[in-house]
N, C-alpha and C positions, 0 to 999 in steps of 0.2 A: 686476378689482381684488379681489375675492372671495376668487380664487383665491390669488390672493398672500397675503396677510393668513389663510385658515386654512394654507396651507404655512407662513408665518411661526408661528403660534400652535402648531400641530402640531410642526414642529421646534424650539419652546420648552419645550414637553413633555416632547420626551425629552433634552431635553440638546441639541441643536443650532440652532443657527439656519441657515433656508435662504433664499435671498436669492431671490429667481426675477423675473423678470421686471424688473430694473433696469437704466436705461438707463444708456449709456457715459459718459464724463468725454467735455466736448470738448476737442480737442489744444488747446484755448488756454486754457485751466484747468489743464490739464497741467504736473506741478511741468518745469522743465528739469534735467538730470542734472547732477549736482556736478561743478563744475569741478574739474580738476587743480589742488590746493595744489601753490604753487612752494615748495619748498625755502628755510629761511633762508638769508643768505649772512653769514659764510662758509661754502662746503659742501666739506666734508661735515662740520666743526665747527665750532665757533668758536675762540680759543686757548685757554682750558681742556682743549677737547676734542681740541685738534690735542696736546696733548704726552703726552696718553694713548693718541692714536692714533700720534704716533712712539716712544714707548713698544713696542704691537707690533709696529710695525714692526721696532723694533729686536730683537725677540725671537722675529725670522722670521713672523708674521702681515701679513697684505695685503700682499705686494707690491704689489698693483697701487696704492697709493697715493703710490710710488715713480716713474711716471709721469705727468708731467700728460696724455698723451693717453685713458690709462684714467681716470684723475680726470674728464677732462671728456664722456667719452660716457658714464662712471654716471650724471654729474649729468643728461645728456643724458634718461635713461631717467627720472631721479626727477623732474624738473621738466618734459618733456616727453611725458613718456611712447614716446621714439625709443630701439626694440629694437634699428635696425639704424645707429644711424647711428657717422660717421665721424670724428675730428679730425685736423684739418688745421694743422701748426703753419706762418703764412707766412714764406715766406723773410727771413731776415736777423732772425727770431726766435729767442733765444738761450734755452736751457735753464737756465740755470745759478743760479739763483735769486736773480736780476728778476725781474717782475712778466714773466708772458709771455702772450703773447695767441694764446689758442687759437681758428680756426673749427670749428664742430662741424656738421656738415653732416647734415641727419636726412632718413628715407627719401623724404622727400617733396617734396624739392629747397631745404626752406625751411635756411636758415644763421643760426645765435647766434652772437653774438660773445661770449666767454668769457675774464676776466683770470685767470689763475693765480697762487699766490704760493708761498712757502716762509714757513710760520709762524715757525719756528724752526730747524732746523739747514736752511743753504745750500749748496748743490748738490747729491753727489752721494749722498747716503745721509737725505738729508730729504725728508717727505713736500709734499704739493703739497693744494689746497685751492681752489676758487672762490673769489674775493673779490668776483664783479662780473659780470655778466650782461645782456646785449643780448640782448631776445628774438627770436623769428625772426616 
């Protein structure tokens, strides 16, 4: 104990402190790592922000918001943190701006259920949006 306490005093001296001889944290003291924040919905705006965002779009920025299937594996990545995953729009789901219901299927077999919408212009030149999310 000695020892510790003049290394401690000794590296107060010059400017440092040296820790020596201290025991670990036990893993159940251990803070747990921060979970992934979900995303508000709607994502990726809300409507203020959905007619700034078809604003760029209409001024050739993001297409990919022009997709609900790119809309839903971004959200894929920001709420789940799934690099690789996939959507899946099922059959006899219409594009066309209805509410459409996306599966997004992420690397690790688990599947979100995902509603889509069109905030503001409908069909084929309006962007697409979360409004509603089933987690996996």
């Amino acid at each position: 104990m000695r020892r510790v306490l003049l290394l401690l005093l000794l590296g107060t001296a010059v400017g440092t402190v040296v820790l020596a001889g201290c025991g670990g944290t036990d893993t159940a003291e251990q803070a747990a790592p921060p979970a992934a924040a979900t995303p508000d919905l709607p994502w990726p705006a809300d409507a203020a922000g959905a007619q700034m965002l078809q604003k760029q779009v209409d001024n050739g920025s993001q297409p990919w918001l022009l997709d609900p299937g790119e809309v839903a594996t971004s959200f894929g990545t920001a709420a789940y943190g799934w690099r690789d995953a996939h959507a899946v729009l099922p059959d006899g789901t219409r594009a066309d701006g209805t509410d459409t219901l996306v599966e997004l299927h992420g690397p690790d077999g688990r599947v979100a259920r995902l509603v889509l919408s069109q905030p503001g212009r409908k069909g084929g030149g309006g962007i697409w949006v979360v409004t509603a999310a089933q987690a996996p």
